[in-house]
LUMDREN-161031 format. One record per residue: residue number from 1; z, x, y of N, C-alpha, C in turn. Coordinates in steps of 0.1 Angstrom, whole numbers. Layout:
// LUMDREN-161031
k/nZ/nX/nY/caZ/caX/caY/cZ/cX/cY
NUM/Z/X/Y/Z/X/Y/Z/X/Y
...
END
This chain:
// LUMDREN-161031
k/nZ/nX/nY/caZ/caX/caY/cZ/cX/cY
1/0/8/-12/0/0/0/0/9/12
2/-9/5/21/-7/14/36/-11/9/44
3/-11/16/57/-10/9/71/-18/20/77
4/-35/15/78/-45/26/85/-42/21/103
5/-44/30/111/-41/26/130/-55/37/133
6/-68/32/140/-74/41/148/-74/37/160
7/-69/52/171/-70/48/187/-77/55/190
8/-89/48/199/-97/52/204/-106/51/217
9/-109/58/227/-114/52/239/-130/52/235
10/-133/45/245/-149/43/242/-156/55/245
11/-152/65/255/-162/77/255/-152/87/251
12/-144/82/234/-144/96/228/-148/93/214
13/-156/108/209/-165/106/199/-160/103/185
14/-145/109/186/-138/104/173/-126/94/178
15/-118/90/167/-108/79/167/-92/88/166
16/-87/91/167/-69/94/165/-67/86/153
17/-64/93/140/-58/83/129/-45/89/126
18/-39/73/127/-23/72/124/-21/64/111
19/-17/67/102/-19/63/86/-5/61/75
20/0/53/75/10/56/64/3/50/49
21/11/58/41/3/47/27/16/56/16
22/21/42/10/27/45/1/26/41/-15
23/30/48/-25/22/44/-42/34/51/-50
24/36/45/-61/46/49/-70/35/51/-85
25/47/51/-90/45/52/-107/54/53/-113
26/54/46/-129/66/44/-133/62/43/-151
27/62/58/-155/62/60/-169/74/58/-184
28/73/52/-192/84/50/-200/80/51/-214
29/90/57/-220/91/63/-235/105/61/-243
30/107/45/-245/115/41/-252/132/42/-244
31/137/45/-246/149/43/-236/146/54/-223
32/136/67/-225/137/74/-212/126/71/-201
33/132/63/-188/119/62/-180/119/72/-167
34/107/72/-165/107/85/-152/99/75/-143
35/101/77/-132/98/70/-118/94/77/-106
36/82/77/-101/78/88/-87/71/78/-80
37/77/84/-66/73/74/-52/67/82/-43
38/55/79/-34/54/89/-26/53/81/-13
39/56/81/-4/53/80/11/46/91/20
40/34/88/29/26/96/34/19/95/46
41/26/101/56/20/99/72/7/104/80
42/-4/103/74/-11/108/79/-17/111/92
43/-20/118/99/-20/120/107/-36/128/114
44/-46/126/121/-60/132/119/-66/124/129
45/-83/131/122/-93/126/130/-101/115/125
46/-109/106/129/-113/96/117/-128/94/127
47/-138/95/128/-157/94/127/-159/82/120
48/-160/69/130/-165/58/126/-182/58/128
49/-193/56/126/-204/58/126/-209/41/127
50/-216/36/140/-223/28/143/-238/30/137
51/-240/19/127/-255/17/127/-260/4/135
52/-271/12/137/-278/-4/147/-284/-12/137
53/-280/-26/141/-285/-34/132/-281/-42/121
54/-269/-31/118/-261/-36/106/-245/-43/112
55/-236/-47/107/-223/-52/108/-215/-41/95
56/-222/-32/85/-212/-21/79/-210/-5/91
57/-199/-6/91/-195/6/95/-190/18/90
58/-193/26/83/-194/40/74/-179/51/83
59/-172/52/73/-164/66/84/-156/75/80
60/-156/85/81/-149/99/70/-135/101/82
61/-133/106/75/-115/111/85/-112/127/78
62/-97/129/82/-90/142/73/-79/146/88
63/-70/151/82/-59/156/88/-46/160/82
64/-38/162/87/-24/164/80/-15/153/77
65/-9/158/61/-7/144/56/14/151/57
66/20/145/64/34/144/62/41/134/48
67/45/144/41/44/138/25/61/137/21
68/70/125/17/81/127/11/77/117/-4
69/84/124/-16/82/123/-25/100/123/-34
70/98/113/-42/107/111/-47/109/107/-65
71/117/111/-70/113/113/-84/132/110/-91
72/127/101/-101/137/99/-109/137/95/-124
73/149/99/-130/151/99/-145/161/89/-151
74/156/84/-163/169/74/-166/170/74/-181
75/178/75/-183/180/74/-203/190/62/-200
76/195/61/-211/206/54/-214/212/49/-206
77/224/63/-206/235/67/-201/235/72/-182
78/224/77/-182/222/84/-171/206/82/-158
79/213/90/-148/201/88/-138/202/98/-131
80/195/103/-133/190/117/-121/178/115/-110
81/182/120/-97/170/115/-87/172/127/-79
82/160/128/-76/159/142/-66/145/137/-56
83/145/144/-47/133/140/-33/134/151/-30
84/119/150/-22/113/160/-10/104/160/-5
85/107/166/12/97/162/17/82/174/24
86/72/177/22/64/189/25/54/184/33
87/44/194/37/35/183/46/22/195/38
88/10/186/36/-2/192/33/-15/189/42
89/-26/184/34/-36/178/41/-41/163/36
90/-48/159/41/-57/144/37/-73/142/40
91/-82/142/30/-97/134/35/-95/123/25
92/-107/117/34/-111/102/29/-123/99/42
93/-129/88/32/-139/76/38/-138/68/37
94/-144/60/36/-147/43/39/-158/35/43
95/-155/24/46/-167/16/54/-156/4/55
96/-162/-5/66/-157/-22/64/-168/-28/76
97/-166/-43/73/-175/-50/77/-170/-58/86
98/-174/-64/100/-168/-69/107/-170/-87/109
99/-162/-92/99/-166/-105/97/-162/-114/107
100/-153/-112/115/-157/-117/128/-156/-108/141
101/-156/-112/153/-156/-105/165/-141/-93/163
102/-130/-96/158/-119/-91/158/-114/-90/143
103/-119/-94/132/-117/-87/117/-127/-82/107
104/-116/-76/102/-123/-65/90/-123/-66/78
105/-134/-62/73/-128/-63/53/-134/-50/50
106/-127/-42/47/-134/-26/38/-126/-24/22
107/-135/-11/19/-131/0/14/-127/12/15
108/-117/21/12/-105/35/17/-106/39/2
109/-110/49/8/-107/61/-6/-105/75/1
110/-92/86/0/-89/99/7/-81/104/-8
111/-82/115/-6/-73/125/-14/-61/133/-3
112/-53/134/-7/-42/139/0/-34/153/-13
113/-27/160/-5/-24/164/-12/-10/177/-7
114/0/177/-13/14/185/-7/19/188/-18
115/29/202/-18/34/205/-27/46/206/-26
116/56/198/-37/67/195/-36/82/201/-44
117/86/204/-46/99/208/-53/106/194/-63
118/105/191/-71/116/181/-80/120/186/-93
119/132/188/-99/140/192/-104/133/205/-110
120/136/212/-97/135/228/-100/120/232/-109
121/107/223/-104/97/225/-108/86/219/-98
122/76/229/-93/66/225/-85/56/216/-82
123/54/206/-80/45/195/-80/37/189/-71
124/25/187/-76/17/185/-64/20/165/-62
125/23/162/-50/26/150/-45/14/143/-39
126/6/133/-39/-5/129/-30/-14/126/-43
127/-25/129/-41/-39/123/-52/-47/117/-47
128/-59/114/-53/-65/98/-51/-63/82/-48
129/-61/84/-38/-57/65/-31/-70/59/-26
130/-74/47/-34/-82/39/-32/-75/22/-27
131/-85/16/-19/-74/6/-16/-84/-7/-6
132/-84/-13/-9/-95/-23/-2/-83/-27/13
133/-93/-25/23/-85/-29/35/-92/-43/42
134/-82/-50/51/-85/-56/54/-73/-58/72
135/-83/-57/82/-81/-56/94/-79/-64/110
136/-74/-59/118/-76/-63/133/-80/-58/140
137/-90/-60/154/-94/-46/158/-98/-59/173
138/-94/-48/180/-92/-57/202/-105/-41/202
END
């Protein structure tokens, strides 16, 4: 789930992208389950691309992704949880269509990516997020 923001004036060539997006996962193997969260602030440039004629709008981005990640363990008896937070990078693209004067329907796909620390073993936090968006735009 996330929250894409682009600000932009009309005589500048790219947009300011403000971006959170957050995704878990939650693996299990009989009584032991493992659980990972990530939250991710991205932060960049984002190149919306006007074609004439059409209502699809095409647009690539990338910048720095502020990454906290969090990871936990459960058996039985027990629960171990550890976090952290690193900062890496992010691309992605897209397109969406402007079905009326002021809304949106697309597609987001970016890779992100940060390396994290959880229980005393290195891990990369971020991946592939895909996510159909749907918008407001003044």
């Amino acid at each position: 789930m996330g929250v894409l923001i682009d600000i932009k004036k009309h005589d500048w060539p790219v947009s300011i992208a403000l971006d959170i997006i957050g995704s878990g996962d939650v693996h299990e193997d009989g009584s032991q389950k493992d659980e990972g969260y990530t939250v991710e602030k991205h932060l960049g440039v984002r190149k919306i691309f006007e074609l004439p004629g059409y209502s699809i709008k095409p647009y690539i981005g990338g910048g720095v992704a502020f990454t906290y990640a969090e990871m936990k363990d459960k058996d039985a008896s027990t629960t171990r949880s550890e976090d952290d937070n690193a900062i890496g990078g992010w691309i992605g693209g897209g397109m969406y269509v402007g079905l009326t004067p002021h809304f949106n329907l697309g597609l987001d796909v970016r890779y992100s990516r940060a390396e994290v620390t959880l229980f005393d073993k290195g891990r990369e936090a971020g991946g592939v997020l895909a996510g159909v968006t749907a918008g407001y735009h003044w």
